[in-house]
Structure formats: structure tokens, C-alpha cells
N, CA, C and O atoms as a CHARMM CRD file, in Angstrom:
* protein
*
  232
    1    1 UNK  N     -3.67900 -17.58400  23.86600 PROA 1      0.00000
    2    1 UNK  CA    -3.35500 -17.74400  22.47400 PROA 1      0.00000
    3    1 UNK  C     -3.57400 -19.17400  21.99300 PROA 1      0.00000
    4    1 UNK  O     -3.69400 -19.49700  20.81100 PROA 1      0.00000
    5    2 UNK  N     -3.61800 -20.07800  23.15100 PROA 2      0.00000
    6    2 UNK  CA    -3.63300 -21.69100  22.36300 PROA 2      0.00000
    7    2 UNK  C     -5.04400 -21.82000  21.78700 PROA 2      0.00000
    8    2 UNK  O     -5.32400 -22.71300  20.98800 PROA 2      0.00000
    9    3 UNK  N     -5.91200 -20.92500  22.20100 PROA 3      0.00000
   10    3 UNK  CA    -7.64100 -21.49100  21.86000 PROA 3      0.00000
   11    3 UNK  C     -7.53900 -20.24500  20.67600 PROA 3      0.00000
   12    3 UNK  O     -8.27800 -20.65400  19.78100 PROA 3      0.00000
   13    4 UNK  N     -7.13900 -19.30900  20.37500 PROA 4      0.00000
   14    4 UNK  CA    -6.97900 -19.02000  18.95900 PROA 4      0.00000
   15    4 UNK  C     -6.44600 -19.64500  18.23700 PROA 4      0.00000
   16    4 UNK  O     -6.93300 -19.75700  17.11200 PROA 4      0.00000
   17    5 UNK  N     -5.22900 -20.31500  18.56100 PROA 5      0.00000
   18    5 UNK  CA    -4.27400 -20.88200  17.64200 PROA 5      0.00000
   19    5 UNK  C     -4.98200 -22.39200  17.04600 PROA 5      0.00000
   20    5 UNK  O     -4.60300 -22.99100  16.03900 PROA 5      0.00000
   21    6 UNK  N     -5.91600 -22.73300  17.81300 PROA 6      0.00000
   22    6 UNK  CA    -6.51500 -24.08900  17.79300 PROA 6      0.00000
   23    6 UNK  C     -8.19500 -23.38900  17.06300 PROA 6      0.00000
   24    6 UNK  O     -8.80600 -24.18500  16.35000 PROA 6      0.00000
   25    7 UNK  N     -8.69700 -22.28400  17.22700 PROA 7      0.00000
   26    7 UNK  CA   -10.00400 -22.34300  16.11600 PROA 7      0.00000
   27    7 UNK  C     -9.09300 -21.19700  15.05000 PROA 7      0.00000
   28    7 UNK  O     -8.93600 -21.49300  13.86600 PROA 7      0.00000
   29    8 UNK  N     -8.74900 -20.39100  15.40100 PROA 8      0.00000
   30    8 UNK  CA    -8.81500 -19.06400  14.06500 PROA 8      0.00000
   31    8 UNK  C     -7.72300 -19.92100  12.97200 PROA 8      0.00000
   32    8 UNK  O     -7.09400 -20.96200  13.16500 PROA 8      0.00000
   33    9 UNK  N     -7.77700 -19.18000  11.97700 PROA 9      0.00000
   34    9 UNK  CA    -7.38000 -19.22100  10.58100 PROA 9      0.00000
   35    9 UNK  C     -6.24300 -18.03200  10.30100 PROA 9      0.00000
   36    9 UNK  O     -5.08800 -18.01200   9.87800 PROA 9      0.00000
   37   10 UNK  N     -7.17600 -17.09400  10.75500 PROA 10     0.00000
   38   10 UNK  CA    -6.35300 -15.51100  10.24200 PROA 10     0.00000
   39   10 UNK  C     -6.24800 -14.89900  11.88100 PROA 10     0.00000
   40   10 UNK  O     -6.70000 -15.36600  12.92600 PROA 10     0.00000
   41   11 UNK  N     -5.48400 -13.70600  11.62200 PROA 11     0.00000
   42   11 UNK  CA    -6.43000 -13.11400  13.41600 PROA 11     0.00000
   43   11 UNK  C     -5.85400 -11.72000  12.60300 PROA 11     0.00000
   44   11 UNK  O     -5.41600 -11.38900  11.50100 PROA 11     0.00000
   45   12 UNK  N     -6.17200 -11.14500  13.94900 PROA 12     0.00000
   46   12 UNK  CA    -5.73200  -9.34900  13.46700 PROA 12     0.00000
   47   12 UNK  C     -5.15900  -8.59700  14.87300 PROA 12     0.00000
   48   12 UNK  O     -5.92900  -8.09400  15.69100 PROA 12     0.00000
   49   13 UNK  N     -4.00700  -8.59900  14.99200 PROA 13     0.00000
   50   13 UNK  CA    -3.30400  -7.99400  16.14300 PROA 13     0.00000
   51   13 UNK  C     -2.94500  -6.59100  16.46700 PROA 13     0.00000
   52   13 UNK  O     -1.88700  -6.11000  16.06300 PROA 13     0.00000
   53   14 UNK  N     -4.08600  -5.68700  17.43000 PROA 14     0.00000
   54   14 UNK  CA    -4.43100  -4.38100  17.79000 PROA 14     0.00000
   55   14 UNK  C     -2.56000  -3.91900  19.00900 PROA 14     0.00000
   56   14 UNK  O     -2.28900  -4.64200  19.96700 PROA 14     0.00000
   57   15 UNK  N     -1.91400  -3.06200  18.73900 PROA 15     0.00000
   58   15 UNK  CA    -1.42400  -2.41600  19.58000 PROA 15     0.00000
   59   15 UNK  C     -1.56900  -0.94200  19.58000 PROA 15     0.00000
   60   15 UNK  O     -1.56000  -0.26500  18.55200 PROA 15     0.00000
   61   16 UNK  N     -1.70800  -0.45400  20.83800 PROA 16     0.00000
   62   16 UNK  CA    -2.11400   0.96500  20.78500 PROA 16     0.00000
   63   16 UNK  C     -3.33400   1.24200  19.82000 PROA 16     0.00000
   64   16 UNK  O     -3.08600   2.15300  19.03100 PROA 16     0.00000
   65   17 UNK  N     -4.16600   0.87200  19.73200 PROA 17     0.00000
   66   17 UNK  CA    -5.58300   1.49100  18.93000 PROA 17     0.00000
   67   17 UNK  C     -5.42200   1.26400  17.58500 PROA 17     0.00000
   68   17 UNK  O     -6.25000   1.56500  16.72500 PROA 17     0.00000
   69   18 UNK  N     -3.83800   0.47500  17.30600 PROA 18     0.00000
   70   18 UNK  CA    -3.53000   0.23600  15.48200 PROA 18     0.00000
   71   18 UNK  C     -3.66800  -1.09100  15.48000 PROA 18     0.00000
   72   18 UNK  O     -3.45100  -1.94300  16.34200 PROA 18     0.00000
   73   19 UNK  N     -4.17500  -1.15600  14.06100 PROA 19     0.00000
   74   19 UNK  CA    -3.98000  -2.67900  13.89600 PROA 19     0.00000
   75   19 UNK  C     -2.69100  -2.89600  13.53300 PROA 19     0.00000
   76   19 UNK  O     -2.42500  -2.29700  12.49100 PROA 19     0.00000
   77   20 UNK  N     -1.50600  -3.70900  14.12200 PROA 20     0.00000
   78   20 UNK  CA    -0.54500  -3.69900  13.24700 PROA 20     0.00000
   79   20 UNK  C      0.02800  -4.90000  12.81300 PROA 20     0.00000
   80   20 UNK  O      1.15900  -4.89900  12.32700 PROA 20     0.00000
   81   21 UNK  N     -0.77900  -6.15600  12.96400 PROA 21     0.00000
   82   21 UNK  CA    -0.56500  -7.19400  11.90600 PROA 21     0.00000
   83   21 UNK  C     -1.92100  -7.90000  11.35600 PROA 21     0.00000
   84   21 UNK  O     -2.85000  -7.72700  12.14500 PROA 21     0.00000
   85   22 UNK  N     -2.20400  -8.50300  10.43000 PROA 22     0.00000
   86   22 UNK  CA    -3.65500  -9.43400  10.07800 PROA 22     0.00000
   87   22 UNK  C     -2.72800  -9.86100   8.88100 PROA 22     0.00000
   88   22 UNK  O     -2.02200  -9.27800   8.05800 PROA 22     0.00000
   89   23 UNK  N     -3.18000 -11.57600   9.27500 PROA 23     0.00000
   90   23 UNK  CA    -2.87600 -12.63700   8.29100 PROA 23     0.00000
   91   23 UNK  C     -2.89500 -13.95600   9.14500 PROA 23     0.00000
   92   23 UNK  O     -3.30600 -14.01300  10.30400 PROA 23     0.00000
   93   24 UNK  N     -2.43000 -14.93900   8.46700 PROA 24     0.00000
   94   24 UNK  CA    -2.84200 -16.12600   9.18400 PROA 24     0.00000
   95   24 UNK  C     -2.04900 -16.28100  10.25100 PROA 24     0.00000
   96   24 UNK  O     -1.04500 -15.58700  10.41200 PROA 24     0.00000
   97   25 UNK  N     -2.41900 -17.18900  11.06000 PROA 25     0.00000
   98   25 UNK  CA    -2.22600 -17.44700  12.57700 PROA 25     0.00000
   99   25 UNK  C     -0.44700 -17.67800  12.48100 PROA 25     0.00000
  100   25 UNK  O      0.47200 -16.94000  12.83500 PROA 25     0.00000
  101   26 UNK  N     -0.45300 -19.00500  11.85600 PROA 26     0.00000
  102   26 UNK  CA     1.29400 -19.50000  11.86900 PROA 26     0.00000
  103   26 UNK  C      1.80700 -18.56400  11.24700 PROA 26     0.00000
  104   26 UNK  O      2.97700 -18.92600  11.12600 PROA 26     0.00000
  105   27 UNK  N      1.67100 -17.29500  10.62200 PROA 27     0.00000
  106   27 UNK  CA     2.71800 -16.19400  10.45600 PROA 27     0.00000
  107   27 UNK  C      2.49500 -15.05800  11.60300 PROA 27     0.00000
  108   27 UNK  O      3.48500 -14.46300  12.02900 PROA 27     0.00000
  109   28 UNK  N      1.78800 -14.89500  11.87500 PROA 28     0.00000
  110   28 UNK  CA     1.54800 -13.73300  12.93900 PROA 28     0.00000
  111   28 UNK  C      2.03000 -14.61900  14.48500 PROA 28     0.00000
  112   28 UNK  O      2.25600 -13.91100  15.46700 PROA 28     0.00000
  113   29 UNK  N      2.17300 -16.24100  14.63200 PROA 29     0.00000
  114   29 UNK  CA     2.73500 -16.26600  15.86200 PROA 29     0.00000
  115   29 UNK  C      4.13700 -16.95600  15.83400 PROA 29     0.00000
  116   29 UNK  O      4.82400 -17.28400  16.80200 PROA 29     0.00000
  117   30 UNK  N      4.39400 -17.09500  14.54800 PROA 30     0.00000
  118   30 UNK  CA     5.99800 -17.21400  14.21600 PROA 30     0.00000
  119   30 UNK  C      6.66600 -15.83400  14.14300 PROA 30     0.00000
  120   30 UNK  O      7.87900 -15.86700  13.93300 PROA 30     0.00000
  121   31 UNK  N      6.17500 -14.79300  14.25800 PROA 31     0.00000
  122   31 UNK  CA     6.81900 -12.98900  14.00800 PROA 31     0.00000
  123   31 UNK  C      6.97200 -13.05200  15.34300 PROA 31     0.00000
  124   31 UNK  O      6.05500 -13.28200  16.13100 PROA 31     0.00000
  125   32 UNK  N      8.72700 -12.74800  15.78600 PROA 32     0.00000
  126   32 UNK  CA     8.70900 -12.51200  17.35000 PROA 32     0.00000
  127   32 UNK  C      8.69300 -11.04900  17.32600 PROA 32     0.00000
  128   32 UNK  O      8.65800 -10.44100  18.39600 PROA 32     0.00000
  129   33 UNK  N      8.72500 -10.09800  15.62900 PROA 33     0.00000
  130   33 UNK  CA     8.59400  -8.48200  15.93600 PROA 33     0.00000
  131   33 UNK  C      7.24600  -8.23000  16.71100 PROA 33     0.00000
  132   33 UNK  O      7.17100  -7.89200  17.89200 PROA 33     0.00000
  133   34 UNK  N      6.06700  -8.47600  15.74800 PROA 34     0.00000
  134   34 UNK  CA     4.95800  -8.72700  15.85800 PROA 34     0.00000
  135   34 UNK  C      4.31300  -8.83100  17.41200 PROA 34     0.00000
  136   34 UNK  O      3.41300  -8.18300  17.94500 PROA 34     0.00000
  137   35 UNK  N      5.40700 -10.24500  18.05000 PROA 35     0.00000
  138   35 UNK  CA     4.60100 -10.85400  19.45600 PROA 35     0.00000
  139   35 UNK  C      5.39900  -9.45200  20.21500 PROA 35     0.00000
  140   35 UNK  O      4.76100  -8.72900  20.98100 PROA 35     0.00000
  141   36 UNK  N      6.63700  -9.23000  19.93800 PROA 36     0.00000
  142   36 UNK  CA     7.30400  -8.10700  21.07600 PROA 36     0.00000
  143   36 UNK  C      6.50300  -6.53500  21.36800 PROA 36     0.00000
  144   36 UNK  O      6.28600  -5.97100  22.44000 PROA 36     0.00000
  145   37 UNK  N      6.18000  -6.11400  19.96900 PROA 37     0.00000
  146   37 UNK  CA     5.20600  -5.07200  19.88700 PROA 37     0.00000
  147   37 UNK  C      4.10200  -5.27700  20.60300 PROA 37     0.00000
  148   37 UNK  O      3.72900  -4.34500  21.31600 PROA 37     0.00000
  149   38 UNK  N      3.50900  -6.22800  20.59200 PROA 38     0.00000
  150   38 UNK  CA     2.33800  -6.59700  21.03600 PROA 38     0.00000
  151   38 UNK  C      2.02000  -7.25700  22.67700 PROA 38     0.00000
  152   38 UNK  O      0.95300  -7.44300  23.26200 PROA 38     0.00000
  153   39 UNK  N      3.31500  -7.48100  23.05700 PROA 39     0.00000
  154   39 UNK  CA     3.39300  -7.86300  23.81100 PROA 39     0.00000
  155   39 UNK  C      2.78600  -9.40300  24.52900 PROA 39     0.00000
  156   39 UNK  O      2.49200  -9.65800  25.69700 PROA 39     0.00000
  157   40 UNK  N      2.74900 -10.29900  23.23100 PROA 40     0.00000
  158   40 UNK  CA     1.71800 -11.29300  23.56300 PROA 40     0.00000
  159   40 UNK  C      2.69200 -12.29000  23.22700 PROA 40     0.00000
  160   40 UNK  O      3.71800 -11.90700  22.66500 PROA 40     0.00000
  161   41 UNK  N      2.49400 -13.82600  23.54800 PROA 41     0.00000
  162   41 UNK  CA     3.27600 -14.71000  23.91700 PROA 41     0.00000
  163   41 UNK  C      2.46300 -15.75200  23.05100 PROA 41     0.00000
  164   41 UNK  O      1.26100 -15.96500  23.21200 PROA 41     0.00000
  165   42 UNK  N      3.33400 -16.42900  22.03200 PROA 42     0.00000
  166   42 UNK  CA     2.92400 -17.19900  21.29300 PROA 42     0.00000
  167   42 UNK  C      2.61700 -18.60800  21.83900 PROA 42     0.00000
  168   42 UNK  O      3.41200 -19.15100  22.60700 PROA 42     0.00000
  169   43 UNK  N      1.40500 -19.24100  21.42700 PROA 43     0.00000
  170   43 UNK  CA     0.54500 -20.54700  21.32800 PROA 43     0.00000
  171   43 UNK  C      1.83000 -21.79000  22.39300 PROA 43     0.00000
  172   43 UNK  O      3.02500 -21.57400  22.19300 PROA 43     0.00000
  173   44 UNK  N      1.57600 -22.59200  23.09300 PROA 44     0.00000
  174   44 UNK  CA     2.46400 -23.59900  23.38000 PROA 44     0.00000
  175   44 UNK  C      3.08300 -24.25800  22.45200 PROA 44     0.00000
  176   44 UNK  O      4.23500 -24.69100  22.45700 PROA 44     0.00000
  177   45 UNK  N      2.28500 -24.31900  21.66100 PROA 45     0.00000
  178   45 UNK  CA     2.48400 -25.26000  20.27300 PROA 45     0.00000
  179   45 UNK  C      3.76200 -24.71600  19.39800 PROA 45     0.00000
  180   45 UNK  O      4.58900 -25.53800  19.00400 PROA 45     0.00000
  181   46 UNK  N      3.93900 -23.09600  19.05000 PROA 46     0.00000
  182   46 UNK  CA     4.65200 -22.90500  18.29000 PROA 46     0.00000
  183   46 UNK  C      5.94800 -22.34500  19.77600 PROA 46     0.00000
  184   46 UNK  O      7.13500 -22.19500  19.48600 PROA 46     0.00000
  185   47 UNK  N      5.56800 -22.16900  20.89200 PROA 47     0.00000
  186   47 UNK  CA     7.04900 -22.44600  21.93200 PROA 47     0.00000
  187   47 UNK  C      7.75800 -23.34100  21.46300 PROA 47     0.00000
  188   47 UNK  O      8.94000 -23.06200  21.26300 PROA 47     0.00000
  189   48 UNK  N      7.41800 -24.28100  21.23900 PROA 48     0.00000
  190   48 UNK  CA     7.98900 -25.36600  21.53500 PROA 48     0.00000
  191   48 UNK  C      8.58600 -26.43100  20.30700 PROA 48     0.00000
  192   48 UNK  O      9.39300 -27.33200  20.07800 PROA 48     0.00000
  193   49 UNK  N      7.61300 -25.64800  19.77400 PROA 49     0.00000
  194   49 UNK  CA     9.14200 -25.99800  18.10600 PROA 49     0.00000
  195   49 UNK  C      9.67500 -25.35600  17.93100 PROA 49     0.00000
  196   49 UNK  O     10.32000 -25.63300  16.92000 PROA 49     0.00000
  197   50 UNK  N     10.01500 -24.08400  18.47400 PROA 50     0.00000
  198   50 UNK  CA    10.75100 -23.26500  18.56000 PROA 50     0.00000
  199   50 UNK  C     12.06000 -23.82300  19.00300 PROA 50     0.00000
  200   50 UNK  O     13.14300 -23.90700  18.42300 PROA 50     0.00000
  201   51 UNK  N     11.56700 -24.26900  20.47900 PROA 51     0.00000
  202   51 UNK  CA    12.84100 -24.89000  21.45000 PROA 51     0.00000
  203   51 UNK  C     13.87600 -26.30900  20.82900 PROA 51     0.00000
  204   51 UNK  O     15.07700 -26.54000  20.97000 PROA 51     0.00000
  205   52 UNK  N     12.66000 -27.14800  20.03300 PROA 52     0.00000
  206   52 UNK  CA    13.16700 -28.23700  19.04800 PROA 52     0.00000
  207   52 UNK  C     14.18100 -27.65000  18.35300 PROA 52     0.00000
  208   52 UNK  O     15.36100 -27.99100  18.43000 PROA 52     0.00000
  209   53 UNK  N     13.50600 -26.29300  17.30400 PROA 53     0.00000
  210   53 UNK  CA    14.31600 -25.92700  16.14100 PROA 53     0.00000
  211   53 UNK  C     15.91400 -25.66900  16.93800 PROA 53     0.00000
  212   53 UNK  O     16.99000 -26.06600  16.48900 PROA 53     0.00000
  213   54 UNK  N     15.72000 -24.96200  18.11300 PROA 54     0.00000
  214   54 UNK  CA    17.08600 -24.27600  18.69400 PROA 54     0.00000
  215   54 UNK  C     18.19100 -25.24700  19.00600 PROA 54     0.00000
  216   54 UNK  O     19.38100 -24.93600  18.95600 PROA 54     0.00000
  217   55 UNK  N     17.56200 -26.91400  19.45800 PROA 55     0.00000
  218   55 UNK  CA    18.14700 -27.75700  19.93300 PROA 55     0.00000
  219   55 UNK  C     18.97000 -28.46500  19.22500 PROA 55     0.00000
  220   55 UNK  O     19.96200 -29.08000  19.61700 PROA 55     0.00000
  221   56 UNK  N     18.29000 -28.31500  17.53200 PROA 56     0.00000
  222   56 UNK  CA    18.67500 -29.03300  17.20600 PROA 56     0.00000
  223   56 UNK  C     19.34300 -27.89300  15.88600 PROA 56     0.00000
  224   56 UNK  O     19.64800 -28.33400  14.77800 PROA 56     0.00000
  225   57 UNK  N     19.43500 -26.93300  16.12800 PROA 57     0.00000
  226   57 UNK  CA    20.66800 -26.16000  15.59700 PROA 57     0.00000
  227   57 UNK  C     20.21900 -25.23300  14.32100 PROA 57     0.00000
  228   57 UNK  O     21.00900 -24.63800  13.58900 PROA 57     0.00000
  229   58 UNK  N     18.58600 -25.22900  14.18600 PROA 58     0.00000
  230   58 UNK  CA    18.45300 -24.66100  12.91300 PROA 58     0.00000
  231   58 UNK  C     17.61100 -23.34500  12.81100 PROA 58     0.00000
  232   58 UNK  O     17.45500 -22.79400  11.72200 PROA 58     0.00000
């Protein structure tokens, strides 16, 4: 996911033969519905402001 997250713009995320998200990158890898359905694990980049945001309470 980091070499999408670093060229694409938009993406379009297939589970089971559906598409079931398309739109830009920082909303489709900020959706933890999205990553759970899909089973895919978001960019290092957005881990880890994640872990900031948690640390620091927001």
C-alpha cells in the first residue's frame, strides 16, 4: 500500500468480485470499515498518525 499511497490519487478497492470503495487515497486508507472488509492494511504513513493521533488523545 505505501507505493500506492506514494503514486495514486484515487484507487478503487475490489472485495469479493465488488468494487466496494473508489475515491481518493487519504479517504479510502483513513476508512478502517473499508480496510477491515478488504482486508488490507493501511500505508505506514497513515499507521502512524494514527498512533500520534491516539497518543495524544484525539
Amino acid at each position: 500500500m505505501d507505493l500506492v499511497d506514494q503514486v495514486a490519487n484515487r484507487v478503487l478497492v475490489m472485495c469479493e468480485n465488488e468494487v466496494i470503495a473508489d475515491g481518493e487515497t487519504d479517504k479510502i486508507f483513513t476508512s478502517t470499515e473499508i480496510l477491515k472488509k478488504s482486508n488490507l492494511k493501511p500505508p505506514v504513513r497513515v499507521q502512524m498518525l494514527s498512533m500520534v493521533m491516539e497518543y495524544l488523545g484525539e
